[in-house]
Short mmCIF file of the C-alpha atoms (twelve columns), coordinates in Angstrom:
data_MODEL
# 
_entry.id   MODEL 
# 
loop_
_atom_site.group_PDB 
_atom_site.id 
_atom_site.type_symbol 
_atom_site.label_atom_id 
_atom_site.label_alt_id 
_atom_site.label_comp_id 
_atom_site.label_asym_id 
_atom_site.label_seq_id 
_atom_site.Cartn_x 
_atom_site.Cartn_y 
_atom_site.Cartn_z 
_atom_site.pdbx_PDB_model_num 
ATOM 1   C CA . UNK A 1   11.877  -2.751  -8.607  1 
ATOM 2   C CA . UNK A 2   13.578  -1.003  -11.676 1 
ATOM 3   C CA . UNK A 3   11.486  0.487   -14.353 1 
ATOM 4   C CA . UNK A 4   12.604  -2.530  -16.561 1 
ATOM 5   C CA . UNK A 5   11.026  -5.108  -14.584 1 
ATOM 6   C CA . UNK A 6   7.469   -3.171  -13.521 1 
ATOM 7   C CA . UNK A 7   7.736   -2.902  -17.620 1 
ATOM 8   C CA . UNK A 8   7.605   -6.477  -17.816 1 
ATOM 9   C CA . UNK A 9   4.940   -7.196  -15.144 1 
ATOM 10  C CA . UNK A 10  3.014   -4.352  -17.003 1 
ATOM 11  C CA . UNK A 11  3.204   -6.420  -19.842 1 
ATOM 12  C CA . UNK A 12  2.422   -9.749  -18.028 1 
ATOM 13  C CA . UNK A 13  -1.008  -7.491  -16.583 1 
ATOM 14  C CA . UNK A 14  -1.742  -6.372  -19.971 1 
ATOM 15  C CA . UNK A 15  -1.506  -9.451  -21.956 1 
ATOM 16  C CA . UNK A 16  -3.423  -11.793 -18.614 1 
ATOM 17  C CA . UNK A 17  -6.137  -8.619  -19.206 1 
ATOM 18  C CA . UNK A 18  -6.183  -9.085  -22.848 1 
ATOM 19  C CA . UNK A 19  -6.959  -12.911 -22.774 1 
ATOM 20  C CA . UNK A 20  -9.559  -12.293 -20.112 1 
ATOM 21  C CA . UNK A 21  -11.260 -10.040 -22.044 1 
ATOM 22  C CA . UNK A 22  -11.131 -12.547 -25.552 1 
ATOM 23  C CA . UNK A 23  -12.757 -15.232 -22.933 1 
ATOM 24  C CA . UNK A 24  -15.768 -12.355 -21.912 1 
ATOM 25  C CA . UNK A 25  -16.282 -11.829 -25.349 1 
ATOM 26  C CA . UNK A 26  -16.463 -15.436 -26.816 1 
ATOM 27  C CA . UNK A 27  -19.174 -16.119 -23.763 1 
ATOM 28  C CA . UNK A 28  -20.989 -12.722 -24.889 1 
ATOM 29  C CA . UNK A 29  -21.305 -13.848 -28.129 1 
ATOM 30  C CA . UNK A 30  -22.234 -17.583 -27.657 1 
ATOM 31  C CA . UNK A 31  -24.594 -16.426 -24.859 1 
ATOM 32  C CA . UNK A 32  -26.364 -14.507 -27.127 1 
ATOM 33  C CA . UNK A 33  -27.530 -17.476 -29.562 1 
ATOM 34  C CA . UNK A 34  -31.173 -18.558 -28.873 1 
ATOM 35  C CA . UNK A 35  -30.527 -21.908 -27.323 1 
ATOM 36  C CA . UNK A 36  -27.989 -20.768 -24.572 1 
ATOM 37  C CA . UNK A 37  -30.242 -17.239 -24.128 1 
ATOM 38  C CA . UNK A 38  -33.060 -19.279 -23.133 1 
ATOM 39  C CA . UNK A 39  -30.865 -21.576 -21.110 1 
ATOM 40  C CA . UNK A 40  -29.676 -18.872 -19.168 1 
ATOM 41  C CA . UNK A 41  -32.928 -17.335 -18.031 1 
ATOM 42  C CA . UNK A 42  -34.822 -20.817 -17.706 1 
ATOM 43  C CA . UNK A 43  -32.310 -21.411 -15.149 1 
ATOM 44  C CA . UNK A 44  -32.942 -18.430 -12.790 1 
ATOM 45  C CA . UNK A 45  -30.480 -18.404 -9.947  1 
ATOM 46  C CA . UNK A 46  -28.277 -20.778 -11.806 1 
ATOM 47  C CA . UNK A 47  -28.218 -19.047 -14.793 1 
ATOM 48  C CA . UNK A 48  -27.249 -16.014 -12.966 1 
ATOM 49  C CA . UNK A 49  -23.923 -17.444 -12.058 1 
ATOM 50  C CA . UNK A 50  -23.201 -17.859 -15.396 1 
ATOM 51  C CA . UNK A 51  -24.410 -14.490 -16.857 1 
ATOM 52  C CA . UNK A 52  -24.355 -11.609 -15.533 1 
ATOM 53  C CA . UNK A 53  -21.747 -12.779 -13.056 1 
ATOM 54  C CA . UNK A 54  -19.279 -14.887 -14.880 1 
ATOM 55  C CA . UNK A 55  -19.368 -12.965 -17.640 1 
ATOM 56  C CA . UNK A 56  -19.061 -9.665  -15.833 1 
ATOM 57  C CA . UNK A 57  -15.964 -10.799 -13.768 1 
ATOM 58  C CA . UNK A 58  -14.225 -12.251 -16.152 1 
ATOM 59  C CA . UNK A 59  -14.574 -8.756  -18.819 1 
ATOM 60  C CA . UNK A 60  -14.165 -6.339  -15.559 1 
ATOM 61  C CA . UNK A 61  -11.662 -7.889  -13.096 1 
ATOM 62  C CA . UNK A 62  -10.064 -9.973  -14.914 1 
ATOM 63  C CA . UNK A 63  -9.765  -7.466  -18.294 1 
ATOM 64  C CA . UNK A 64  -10.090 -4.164  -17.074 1 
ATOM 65  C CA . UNK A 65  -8.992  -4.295  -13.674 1 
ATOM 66  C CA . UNK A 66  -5.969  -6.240  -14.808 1 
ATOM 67  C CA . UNK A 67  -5.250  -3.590  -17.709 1 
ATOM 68  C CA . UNK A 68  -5.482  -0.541  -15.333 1 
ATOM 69  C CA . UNK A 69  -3.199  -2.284  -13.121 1 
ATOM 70  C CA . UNK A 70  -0.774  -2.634  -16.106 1 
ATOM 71  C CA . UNK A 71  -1.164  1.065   -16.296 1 
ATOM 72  C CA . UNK A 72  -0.309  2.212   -12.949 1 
ATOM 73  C CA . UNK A 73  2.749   -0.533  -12.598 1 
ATOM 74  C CA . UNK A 74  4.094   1.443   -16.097 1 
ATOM 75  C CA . UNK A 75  3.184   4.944   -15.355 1 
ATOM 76  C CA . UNK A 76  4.056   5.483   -11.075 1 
ATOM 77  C CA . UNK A 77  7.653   4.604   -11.469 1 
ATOM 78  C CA . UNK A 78  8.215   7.396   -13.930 1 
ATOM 79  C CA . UNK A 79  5.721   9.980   -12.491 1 
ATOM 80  C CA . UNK A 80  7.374   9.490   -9.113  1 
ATOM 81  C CA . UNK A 81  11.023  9.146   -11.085 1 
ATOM 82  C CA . UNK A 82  11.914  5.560   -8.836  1 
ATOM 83  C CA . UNK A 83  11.057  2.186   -8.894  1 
ATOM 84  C CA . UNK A 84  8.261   0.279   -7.321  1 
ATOM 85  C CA . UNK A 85  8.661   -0.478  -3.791  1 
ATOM 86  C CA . UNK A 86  8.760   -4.368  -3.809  1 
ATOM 87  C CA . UNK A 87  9.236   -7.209  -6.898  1 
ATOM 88  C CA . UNK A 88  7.992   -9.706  -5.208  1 
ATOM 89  C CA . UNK A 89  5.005   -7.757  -3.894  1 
ATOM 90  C CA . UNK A 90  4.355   -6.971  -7.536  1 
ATOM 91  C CA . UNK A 91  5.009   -10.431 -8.712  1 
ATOM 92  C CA . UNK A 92  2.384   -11.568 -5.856  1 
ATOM 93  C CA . UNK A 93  0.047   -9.584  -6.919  1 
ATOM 94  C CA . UNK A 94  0.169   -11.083 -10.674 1 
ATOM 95  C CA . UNK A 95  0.020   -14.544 -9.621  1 
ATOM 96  C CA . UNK A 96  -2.645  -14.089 -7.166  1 
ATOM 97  C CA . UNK A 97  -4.818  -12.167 -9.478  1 
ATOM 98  C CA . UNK A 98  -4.672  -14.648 -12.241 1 
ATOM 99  C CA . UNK A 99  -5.301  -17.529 -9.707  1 
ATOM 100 C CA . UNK A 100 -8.344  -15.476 -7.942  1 
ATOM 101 C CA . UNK A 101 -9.533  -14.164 -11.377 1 
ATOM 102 C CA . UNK A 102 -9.605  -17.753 -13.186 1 
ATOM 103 C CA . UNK A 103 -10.879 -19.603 -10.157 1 
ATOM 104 C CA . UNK A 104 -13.934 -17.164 -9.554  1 
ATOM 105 C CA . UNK A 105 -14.823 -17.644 -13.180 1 
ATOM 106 C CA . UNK A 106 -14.342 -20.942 -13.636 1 
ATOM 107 C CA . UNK A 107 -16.331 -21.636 -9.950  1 
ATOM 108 C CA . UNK A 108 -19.340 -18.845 -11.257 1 
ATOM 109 C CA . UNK A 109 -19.315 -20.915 -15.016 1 
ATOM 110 C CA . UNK A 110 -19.081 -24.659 -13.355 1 
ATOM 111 C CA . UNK A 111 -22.087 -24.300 -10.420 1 
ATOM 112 C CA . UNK A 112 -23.783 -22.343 -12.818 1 
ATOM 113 C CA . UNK A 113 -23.941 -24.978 -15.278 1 
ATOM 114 C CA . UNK A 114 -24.531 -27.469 -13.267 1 
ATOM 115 C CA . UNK A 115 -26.974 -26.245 -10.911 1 
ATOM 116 C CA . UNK A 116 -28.829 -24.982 -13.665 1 
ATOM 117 C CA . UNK A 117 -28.964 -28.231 -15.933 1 
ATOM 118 C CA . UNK A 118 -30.147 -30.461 -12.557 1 
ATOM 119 C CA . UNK A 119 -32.930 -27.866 -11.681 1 
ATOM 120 C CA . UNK A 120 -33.956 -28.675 -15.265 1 
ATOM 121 C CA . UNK A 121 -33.249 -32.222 -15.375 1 
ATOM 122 C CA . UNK A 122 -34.957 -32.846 -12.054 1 
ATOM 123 C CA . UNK A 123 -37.418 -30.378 -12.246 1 
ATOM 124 C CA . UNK A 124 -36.035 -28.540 -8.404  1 
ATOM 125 C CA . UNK A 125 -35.447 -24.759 -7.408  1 
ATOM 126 C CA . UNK A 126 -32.040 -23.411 -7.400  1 
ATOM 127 C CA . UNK A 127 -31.593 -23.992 -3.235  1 
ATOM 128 C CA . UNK A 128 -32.006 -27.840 -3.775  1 
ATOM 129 C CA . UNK A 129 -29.916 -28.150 -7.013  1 
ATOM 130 C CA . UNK A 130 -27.153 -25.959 -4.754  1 
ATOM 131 C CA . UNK A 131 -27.526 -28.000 -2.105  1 
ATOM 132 C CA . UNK A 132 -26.158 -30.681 -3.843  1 
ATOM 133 C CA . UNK A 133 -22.906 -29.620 -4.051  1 
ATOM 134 C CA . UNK A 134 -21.866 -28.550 -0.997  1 
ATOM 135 C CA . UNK A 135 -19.397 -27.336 0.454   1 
ATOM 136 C CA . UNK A 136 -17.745 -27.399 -2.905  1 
ATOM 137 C CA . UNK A 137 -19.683 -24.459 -4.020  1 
ATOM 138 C CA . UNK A 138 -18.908 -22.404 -1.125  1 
ATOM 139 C CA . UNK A 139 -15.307 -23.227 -0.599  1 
ATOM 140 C CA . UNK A 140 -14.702 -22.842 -4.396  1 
ATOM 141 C CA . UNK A 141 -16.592 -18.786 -4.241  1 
ATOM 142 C CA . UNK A 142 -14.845 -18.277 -0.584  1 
ATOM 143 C CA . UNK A 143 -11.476 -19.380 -1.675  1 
ATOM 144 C CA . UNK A 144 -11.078 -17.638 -5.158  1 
ATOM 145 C CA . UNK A 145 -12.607 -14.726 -3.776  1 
ATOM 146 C CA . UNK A 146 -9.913  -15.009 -1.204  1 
ATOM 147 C CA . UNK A 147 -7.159  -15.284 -4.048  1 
ATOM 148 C CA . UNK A 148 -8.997  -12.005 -5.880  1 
ATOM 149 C CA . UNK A 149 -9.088  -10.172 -2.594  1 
ATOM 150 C CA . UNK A 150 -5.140  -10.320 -1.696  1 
ATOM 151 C CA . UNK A 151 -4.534  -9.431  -5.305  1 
ATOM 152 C CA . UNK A 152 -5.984  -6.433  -4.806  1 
ATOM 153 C CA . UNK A 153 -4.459  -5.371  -1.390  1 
ATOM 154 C CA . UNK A 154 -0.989  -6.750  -2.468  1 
ATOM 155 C CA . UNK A 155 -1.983  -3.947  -5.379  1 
ATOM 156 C CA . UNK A 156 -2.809  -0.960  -3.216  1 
ATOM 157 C CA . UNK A 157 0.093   -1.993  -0.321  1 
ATOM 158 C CA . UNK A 158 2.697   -2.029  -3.461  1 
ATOM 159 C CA . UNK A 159 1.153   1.780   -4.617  1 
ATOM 160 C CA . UNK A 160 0.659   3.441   -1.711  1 
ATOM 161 C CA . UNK A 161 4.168   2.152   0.188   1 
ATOM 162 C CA . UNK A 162 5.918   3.011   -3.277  1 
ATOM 163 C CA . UNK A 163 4.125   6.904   -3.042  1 
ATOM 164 C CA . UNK A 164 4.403   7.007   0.668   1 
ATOM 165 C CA . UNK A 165 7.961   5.954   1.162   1 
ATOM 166 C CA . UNK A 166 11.225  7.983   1.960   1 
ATOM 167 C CA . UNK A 167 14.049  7.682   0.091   1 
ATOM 168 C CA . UNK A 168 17.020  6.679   1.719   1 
ATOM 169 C CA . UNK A 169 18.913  9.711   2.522   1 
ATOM 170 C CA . UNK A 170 22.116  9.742   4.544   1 
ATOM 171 C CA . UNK A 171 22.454  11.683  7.043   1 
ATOM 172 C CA . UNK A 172 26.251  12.649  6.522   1 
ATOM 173 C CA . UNK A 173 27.280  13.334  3.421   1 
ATOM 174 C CA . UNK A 174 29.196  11.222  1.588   1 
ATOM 175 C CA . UNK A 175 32.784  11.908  1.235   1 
ATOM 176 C CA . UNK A 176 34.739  10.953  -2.091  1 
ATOM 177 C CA . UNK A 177 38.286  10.983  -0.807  1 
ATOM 178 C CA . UNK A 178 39.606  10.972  -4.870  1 
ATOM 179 C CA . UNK A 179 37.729  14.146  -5.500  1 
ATOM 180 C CA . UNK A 180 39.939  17.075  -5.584  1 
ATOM 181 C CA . UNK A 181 39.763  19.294  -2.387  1 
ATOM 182 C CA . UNK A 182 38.380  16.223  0.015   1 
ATOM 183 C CA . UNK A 183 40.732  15.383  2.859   1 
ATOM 184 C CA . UNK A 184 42.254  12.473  3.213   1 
ATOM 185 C CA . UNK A 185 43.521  11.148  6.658   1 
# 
């Protein structure tokens, strides 16, 4: 990958990290007024889903995580003075982390609220107001966890084989037969 286009997926990780962190903000604030406050921790279990968790994925993975990646996809290629070892790796990793990211948050924000409004509709504890909606709950944490969690190794395999690998060095040395003293046969 040339430093042009790990500049551009840089900038694709910044501005995905940047929008994540506008979205953990706007819930901070609105989950701060009095109404949703007391929402939140009338809802226990629920209401966890929703804040801390939601909340805290959305600011750390998706805003800071995302931004540090941004970071190292700018700064290895010229620390190490080549490229990044693979495109589409790096391109993977984007598309996987926005997927995993928004999915986890929007899962954590969606059982969250509606767990937590039936066990105060109907009066039950968080285990019965979860239990009616699965699998959907599980398959929706397993699966964007799933997306979040290849993100992250398509991250580190991209790093560590662009560190670790050997540059392609010939053997013989090349021969320029128009350069003056090189024999030509």
């Amino acid at each position: 990958m040339t430093t042009e286009m790990s500049d551009r997926l840089g900038l694709k990780f910044i501005l995905f990290g940047v929008f994540c962190l506008f979205i953990g903000t706007l819930q901070g604030f609105l989950q701060s007024t009095p109404r949703l406050r007391h929402w939140v921790h009338s809802t226990g279990q629920a209401g966890h889903l929703v804040d801390p968790l939601a909340h805290a994925h959305i600011n750390l993975i998706g805003g800071v995580v995302s931004i540090m990646m941004a970071m190292v996809y700018y700064l290895l290629p010229r620390m190490l003075k080549r490229g990044i070892w693979s495109s589409a790796l790096g391109s993977a990793n984007y598309y996987l982390m926005v997927a995993g990211v928004a999915g986890f948050y929007l899962v954590l924000l969606t059982f969250g609220i509606l767990e937590g409004n039936r066990m105060l509709d109907e009066g039950v504890v968080y285990p019965i107001a979860r239990s009616h909606y699965q699998p959907y709950h599980r398959i929706g944490f397993v699966f964007s966890a799933l997306l979040m969690g290849l993100a992250h190794w398509t991250f580190v395999l991209n790093v560590f084989v662009t560190y670790f690998r050997k540059e392609n060095v010939s053997i013989l040395p090349a021969v320029n037969p128009l350069k003056e003293g090189s024999k030509v046969q």
